[in-house]
C-alpha positions, 0 to 999 in steps of 0.5 A: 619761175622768174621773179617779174613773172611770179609778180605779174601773176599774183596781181593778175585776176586770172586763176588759170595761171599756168596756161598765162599766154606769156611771150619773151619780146626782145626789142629792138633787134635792129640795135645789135650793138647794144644787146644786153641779153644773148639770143641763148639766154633768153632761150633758156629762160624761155624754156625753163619757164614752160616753153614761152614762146620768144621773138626778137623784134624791132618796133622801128623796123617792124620785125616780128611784132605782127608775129609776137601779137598774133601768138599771144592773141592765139595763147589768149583764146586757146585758154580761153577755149580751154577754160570755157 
C-alpha cells in the first residue's frame, strides 16, 4: 500500500479500512505542460492499491470534478450500507 495511504488510515477512526472510499484526483489536466505523473503510473498505482477509481480533473475548467465527487460519494454509502 502506499506510504500516504498507510498513514492516512492509521489516523483515521474508520475500522473497516479495506472498503476506504479512496479516489486518485490528478489535478489540473488542463496544464499538460507540467504533468509530473503519467496517466499509466497513476493507473497502476490505481490498480495495485485495490482498483481506486481515478480522474484527471481540473478545478479551473471544472473537468471530472462532479464525477471524482460523485464516486467517492457513492463508495462512502455503499460502505456505509455494508457495514450497517
Amino acid at each position: 500500500m502506499g506510504g500516504w495511504k498507510r498513514e492516512f488510515l492509521e489516523h483515521t477512526s474508520n475500522k473497516d479500512v479495506d472498503n476506504f472510499p479512496f479516489v486518485l484526483v490528478g489535478n489540473k489536466v488542463d496544464r499538460e505542460e507540467d504533468r509530473r505523473v503519467s496517466p499509466e503510473k497513476a493507473k497502476a498505482w490505481c490498480k495495485a492499491n485495490g482498483n481506486v477509481p481515478y480522474f484527471e480533473a481540473s478545478a479551473k475548467t471544472g473537468t471530472s470534478v462532479n464525477e471524482a465527487f460523485m464516486t467517492v460519494a457513492e463508495l462512502a454509502l455503499k460502505n456505509r450500507k455494508s457495514t450497517v
